[in-house]
C-alpha positions as CSV (number, residue, x, y, z in Angstrom):
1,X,0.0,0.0,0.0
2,X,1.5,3.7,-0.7
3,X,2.3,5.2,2.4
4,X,0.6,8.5,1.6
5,X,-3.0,6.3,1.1
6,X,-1.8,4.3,4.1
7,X,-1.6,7.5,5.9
8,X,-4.7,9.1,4.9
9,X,-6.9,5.4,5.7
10,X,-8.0,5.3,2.1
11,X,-7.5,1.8,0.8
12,X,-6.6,1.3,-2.1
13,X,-7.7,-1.5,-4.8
14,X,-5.8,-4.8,-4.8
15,X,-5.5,-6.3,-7.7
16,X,-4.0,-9.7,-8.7
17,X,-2.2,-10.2,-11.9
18,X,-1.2,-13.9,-13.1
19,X,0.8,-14.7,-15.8
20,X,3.7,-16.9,-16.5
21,X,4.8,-14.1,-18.8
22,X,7.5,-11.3,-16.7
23,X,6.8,-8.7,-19.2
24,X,3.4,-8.9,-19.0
25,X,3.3,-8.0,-15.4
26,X,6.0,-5.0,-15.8
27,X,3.1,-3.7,-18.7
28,X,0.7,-3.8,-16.1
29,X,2.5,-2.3,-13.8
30,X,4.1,0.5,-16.1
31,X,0.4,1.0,-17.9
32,X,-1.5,1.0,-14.0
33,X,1.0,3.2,-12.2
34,X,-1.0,6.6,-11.9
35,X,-4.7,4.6,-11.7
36,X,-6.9,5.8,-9.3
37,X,-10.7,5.5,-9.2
38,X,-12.8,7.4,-6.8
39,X,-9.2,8.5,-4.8
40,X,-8.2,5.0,-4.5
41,X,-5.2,3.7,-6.0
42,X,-3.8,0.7,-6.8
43,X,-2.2,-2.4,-4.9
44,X,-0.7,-4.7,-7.3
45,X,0.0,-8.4,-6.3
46,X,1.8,-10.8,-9.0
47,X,1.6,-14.6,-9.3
48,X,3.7,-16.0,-12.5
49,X,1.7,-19.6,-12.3
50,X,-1.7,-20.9,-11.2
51,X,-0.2,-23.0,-8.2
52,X,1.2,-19.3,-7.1
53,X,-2.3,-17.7,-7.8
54,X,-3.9,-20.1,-6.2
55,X,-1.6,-19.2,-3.1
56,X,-2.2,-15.8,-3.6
57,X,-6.3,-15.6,-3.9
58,X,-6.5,-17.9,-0.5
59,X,-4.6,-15.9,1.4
60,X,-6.0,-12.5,0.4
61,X,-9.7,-12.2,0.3
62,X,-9.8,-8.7,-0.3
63,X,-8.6,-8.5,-4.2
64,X,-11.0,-7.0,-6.0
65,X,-9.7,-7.9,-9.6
66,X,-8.0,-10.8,-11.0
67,X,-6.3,-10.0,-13.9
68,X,-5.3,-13.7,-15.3
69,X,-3.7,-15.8,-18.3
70,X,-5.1,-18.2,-19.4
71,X,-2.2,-20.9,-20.5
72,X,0.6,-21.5,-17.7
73,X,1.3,-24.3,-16.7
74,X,-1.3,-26.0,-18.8
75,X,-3.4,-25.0,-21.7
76,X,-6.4,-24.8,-19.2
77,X,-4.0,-24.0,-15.8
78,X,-6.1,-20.3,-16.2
79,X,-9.5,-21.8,-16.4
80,X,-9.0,-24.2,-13.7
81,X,-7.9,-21.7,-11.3
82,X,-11.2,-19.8,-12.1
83,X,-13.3,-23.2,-11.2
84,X,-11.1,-23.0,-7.5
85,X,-12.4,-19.4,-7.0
86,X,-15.7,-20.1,-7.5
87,X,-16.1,-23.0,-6.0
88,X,-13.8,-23.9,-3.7
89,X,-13.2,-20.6,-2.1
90,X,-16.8,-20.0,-2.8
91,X,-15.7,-16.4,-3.7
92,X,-18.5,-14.9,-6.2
93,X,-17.7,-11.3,-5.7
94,X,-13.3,-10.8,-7.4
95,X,-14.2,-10.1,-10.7
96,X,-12.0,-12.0,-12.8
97,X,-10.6,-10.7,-16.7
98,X,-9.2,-13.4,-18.4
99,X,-6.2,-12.6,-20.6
100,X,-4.4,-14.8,-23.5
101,X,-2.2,-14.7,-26.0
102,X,-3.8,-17.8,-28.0
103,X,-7.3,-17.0,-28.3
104,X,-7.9,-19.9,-30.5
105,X,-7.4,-22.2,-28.1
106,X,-9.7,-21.3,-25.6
107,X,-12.6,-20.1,-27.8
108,X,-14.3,-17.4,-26.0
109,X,-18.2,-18.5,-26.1
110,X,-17.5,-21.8,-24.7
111,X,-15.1,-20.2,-22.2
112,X,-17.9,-17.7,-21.0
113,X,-20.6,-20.4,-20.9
114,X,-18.8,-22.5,-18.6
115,X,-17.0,-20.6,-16.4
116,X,-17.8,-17.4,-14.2
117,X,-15.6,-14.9,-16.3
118,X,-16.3,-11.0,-16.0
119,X,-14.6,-10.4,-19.5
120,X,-12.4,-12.0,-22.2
121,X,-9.4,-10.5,-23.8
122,X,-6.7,-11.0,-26.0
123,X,-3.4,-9.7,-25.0
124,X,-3.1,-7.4,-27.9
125,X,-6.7,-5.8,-27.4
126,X,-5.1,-4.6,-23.7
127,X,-3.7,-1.1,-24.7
128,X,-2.8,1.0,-22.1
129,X,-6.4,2.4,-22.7
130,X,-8.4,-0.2,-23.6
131,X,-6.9,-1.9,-20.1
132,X,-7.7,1.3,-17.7
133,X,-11.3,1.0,-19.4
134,X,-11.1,-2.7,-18.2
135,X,-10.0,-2.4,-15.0
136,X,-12.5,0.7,-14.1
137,X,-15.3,-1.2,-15.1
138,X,-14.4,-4.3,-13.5
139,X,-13.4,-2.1,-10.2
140,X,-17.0,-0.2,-10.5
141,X,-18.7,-3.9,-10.8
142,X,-16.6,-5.2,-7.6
143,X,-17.7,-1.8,-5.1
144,X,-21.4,-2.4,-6.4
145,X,-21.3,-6.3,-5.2
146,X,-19.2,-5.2,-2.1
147,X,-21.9,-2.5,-1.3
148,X,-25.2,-5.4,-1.8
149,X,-22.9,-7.7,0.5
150,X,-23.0,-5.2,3.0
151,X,-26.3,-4.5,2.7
152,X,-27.6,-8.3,2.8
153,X,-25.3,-8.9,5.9
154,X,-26.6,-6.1,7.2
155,X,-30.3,-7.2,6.1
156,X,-29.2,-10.8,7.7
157,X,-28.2,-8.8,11.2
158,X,-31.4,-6.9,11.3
159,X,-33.4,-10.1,10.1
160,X,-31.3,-12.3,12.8
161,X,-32.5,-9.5,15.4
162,X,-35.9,-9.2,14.5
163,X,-36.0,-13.0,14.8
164,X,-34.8,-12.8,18.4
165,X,-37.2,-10.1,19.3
166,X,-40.2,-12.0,17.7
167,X,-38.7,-15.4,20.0
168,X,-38.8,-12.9,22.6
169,X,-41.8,-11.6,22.3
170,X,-43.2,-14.6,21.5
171,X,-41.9,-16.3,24.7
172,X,-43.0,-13.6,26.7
173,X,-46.4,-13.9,25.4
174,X,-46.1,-17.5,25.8
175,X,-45.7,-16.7,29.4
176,X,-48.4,-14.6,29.7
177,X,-50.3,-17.2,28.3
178,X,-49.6,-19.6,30.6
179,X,-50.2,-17.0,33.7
180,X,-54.0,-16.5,32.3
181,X,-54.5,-20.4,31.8
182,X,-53.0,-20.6,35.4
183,X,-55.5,-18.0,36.8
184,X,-57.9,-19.5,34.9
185,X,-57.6,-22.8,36.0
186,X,-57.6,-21.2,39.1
187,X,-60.9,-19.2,38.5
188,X,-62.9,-21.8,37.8
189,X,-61.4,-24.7,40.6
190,X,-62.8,-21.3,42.9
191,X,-65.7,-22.0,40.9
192,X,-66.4,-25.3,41.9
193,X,-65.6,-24.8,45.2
194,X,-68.3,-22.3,45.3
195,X,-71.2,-24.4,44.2
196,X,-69.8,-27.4,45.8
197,X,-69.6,-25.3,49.1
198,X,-72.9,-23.6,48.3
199,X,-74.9,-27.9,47.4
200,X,-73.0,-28.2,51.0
201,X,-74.8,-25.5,52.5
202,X,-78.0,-26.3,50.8
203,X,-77.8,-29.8,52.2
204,X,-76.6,-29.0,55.9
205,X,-79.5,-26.6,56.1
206,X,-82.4,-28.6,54.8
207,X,-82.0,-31.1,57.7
208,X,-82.8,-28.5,60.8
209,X,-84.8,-26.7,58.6
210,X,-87.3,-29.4,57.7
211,X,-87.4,-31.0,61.5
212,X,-88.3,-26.8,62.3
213,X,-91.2,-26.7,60.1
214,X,-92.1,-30.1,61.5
215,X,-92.2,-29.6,64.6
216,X,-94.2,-26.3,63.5
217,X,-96.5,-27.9,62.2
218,X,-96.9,-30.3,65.2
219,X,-97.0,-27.2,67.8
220,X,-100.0,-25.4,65.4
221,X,-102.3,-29.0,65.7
222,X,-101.1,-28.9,69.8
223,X,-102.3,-24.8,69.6
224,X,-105.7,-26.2,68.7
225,X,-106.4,-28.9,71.3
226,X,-108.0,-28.1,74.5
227,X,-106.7,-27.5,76.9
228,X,-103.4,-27.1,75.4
229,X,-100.7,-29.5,76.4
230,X,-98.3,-27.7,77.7
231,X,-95.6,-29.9,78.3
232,X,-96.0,-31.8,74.8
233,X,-95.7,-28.0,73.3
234,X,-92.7,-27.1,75.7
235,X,-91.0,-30.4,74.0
236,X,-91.6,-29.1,70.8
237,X,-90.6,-25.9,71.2
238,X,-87.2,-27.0,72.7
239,X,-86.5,-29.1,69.8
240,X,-87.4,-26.2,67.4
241,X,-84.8,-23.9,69.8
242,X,-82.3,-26.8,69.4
243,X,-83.1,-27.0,65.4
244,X,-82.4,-23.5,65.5
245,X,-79.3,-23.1,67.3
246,X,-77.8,-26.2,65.2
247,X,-78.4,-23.7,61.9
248,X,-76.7,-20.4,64.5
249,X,-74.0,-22.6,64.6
250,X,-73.9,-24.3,61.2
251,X,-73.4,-20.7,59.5
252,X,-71.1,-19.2,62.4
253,X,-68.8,-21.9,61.5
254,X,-69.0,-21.5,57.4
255,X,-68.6,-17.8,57.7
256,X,-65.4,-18.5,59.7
257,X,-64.6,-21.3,57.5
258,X,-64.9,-19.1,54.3
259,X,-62.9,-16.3,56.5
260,X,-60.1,-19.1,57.1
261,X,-59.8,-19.7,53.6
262,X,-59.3,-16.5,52.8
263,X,-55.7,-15.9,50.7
264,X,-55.3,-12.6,52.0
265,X,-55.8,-13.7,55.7
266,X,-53.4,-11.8,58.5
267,X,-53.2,-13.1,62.3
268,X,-53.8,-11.1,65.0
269,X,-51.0,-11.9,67.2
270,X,-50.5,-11.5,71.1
271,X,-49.3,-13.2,73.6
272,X,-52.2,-16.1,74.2
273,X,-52.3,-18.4,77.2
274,X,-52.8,-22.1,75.9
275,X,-54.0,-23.5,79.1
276,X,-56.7,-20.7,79.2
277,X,-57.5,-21.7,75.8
278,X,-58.2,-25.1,76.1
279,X,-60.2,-24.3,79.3
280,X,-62.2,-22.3,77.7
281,X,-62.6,-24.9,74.8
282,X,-63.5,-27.7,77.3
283,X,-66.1,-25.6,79.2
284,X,-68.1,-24.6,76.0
285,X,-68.1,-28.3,74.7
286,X,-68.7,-29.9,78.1
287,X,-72.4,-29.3,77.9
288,X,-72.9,-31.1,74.6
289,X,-71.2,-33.9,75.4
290,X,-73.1,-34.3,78.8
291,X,-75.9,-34.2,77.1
292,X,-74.8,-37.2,74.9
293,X,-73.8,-39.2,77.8
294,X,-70.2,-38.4,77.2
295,X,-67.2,-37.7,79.6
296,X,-65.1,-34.7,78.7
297,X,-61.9,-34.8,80.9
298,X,-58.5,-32.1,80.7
299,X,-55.5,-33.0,81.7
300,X,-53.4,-29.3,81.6
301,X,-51.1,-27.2,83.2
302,X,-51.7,-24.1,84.8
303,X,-49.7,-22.2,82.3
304,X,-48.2,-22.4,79.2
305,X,-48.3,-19.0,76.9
306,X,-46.9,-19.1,72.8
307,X,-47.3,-15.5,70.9
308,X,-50.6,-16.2,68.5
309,X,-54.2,-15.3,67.6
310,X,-56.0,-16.3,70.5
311,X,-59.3,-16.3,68.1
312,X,-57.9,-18.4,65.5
313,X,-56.3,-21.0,67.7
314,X,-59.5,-21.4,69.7
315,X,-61.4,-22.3,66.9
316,X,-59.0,-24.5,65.7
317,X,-59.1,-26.5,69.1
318,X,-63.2,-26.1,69.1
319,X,-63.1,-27.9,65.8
320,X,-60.6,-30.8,66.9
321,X,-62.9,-31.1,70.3
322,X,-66.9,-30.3,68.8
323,X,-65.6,-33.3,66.6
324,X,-64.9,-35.4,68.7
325,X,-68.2,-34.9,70.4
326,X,-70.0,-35.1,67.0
327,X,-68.8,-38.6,66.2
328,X,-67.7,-40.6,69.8
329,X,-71.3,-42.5,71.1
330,X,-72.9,-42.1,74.3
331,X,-71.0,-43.4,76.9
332,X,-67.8,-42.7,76.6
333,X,-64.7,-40.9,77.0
334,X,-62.9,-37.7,75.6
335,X,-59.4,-36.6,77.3
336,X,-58.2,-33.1,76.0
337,X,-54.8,-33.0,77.5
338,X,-52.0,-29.8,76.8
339,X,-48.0,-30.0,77.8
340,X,-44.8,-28.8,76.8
341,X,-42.8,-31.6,73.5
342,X,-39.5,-31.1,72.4
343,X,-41.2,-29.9,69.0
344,X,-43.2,-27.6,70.8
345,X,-46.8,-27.0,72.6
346,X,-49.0,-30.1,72.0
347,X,-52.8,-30.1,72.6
348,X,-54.1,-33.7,72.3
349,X,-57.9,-34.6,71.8
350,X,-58.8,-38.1,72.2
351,X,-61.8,-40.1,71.7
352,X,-63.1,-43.4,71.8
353,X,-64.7,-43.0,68.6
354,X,-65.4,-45.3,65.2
355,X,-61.4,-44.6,64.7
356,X,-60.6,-43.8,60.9
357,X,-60.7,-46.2,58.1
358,X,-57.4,-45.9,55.3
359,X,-59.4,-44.1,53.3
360,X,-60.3,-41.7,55.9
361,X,-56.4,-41.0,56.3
362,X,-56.3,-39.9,53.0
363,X,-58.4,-36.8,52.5
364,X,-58.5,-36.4,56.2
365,X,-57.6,-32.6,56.2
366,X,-58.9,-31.9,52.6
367,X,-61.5,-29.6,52.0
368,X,-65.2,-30.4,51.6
369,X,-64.4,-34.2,52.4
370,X,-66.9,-36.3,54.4
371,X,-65.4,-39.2,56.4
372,X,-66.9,-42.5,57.1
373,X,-67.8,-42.2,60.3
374,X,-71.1,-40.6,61.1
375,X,-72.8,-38.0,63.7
376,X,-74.0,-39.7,66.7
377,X,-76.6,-37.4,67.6
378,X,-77.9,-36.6,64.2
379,X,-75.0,-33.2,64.0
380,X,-74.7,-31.3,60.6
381,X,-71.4,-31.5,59.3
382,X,-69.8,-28.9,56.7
383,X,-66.9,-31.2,55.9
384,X,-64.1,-27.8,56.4
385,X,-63.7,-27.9,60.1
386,X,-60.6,-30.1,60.0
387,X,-59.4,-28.0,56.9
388,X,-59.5,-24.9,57.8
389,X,-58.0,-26.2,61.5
390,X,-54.9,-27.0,59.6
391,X,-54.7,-24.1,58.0
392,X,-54.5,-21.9,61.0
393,X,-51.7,-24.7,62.5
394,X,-50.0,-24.0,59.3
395,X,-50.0,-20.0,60.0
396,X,-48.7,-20.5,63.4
397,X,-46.1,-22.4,62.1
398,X,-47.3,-25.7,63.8
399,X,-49.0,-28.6,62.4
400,X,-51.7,-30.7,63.1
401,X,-52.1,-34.5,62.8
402,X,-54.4,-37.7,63.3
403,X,-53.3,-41.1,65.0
404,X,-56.4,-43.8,64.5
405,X,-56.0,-46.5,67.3
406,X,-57.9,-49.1,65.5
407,X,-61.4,-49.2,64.5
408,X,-64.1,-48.8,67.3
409,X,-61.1,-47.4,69.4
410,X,-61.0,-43.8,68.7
411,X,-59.0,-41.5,67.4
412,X,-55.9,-38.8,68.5
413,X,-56.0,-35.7,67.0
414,X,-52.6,-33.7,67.9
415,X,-52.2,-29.7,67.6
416,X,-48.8,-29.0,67.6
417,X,-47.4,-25.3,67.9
418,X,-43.8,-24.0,68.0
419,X,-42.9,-22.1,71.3
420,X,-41.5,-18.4,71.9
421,X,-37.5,-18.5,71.4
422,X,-37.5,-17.0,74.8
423,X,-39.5,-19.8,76.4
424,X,-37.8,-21.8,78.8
425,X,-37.7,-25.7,79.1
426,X,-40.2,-27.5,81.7
């Protein structure tokens, strides 16, 4: 490269001349030494056989214009290293001028058919003039492919990002997809939980609700008797009161049950003394289960405080102890014992109950699931109780669990809840 080009960061054109002939390259050289085109000059690189050309165009991608002979080595040595260009170095963009000095021997039609030739001369056609027209023609051919090379790599680079923004995008909708399928699928399992809970409310309901309007019915024929039987009416009346209460406590327990499933729930917490708890508990449930002919017994200690929602957890114990009423027969026992475990504070509720079947065990704490066993003294059940009491264990951290002793023999039902870090060891 001149150093005043080299200087200035123009490059100038490379072209290759190959000939087996010396003086044909000093002609060149002589004829090309003030050529410039578009304030480029020239960089001339010489080859004097096609082994040496084919050397040349390897190494040096960049020449624009290959000015070769045609008979070196061999009549064809020319030709074939035209068929190498193409297709070996798979180079479609040097323009090639093929030069000879036996024209008959290569006869140009065939020559231009079958190889990728730019132009054809004889030796004695390349005048000084007649080769600058040549070369600037060839040269003005080579920018315009350089300049669509550029542009379809470039076309390729904005096609290769487009391709990766439309993956992208697409991904990103794919996700977005998958989000609204999720929350759909979540949509409608809410759904069915709805009606399901709403057939469950229907069908809890319609038991107290017919013996009411039975026993209505009953009390206006007893209205219309004279005198009036008091006593039969009083009878009446209390099961209509009990009927009633049953439905009080029915719906307390699905509006806390609905509240307890609620995703957005927050505990109150305080400190909360466990033994007070389970007192209270005990007390409330006492009366049922006297009525039943049951023995509720506690076994706690006088103290025993965690930091918690005292609502929450008494509601979860209610439900583990009210069970235990609901299903245990007449005549027997239900211990409701609290102490300090290695894992924590355990409340244990045991009755002497039907016990749970293997299939019990497996949608024990599910929601909406009925068990085998059955109400002893004709008790609604909602079928959430033990559901949503494991989900308040869960928010306390604690867990809650169910040891069957055999059937006939009961069952243990086990709150356990973690203690305060500060809490010290019995």
């Amino acid at each position: 490269m001149p150093q005043n080009e080299e200087a200035s960061g123009t490059r100038p054109w490379t072209v290759a001349v190959i000939d087996d002939d010396r003086a044909v390259h000093e002609a060149t050289l002589f004829a090309l030494r003030d050529y410039r085109l578009d304030g480029r000059g020239l960089e001339i690189l010489s080859a004097s056989s096609a082994a040496e050309g084919r050397r040349l165009v390897a190494e040096r991608p960049d020449i624009a214009v290959i000015l070769l002979d045609v008979v070196m080595e061999r009549d064809d040595a020319g030709l074939s290293l035209v068929d190498f260009i193409r297709r070996d170095l798979a180079n479609e963009t040097v323009r090639i001028v093929l030069r000879t000095g036996q024209p008959g021997q290569a006869p140009e039609r065939r020559i231009v058919i079958d190889h990728d030739i730019n132009d054809y001369k004889a030796k004695t056609e390349l005048t000084a003039d007649r080769l600058f027209t040549t070369l600037t023609a060839a040269l003005r051919s080579y920018a315009q492919l350089e300049r669509l090379g550029a542009a379809r790599r470039e076309l390729a680079d904005a096609n290769a990002l487009l391709e990766q923004r439309v993956a992208e995008r697409t991904a990103s909708l794919r996700e977005a997809n998958e989000r609204l399928a999720a929350r759909s699928a979540e949509l409608a399992r809410a759904n069915r939980l709805k009606s399901e809970m709403l057939g469950t409310i229907a069908h809890d309901l319609k038991n107290p609700l017919g013996i009411i309007l039975g026993r209505m019915e009953m009390l206006d024929d007893l209205v219309r008797q004279e005198p009036p039987p008091r006593e039969t009416m009083r009878a009446q009346v209390e099961h209509v009161r009990n009927s009633a209460r049953h439905m009080c406590r029915m719906i307390d327990a699905l509006i806390a049950d609905a509240m307890g499933d609620a995703l957005d729930i927050a505990l109150r917490r305080g400190p909360v003394d466990l033994a007070v708890l389970v007192a209270e508990v005990a007390a409330s449930n006492r009366i049922l289960a006297e009525r039943k002919g049951q023995r509720l017994t506690m076994e706690v200690p006088e103290r025993l405080m965690i930091t918690g929602d005292a609502d929450r957890l008494r509601e979860a114990l209610d439900n583990l102890v009210s069970n235990a009423v609901k299903y245990s027969p007449g005549g027997t026992n239900i211990t409701l014992s609290l102490a300090r475990e290695p894992g924590g504070a355990a409340c244990h509720v045991r009755d002497e109950g039907p016990g749970l079947l293997a299939e019990d065990e497996m949608r024990l704490f599910g929601r909406f699931q009925r068990l085998s066993a059955q109400p002893t003294g004709g008790e609604s059940a909602t079928g959430l109780g033990l559901f949503i009491t494991r989900r308040i264990a869960e928010l306390h951290g604690g867990t809650v669990t169910a040891q069957s002793h055999g059937p006939g023999r009961g069952t243990t039902f086990s709150l356990l809840l973690p203690l305060d870090d500060g809490d010290d060891p019995p």
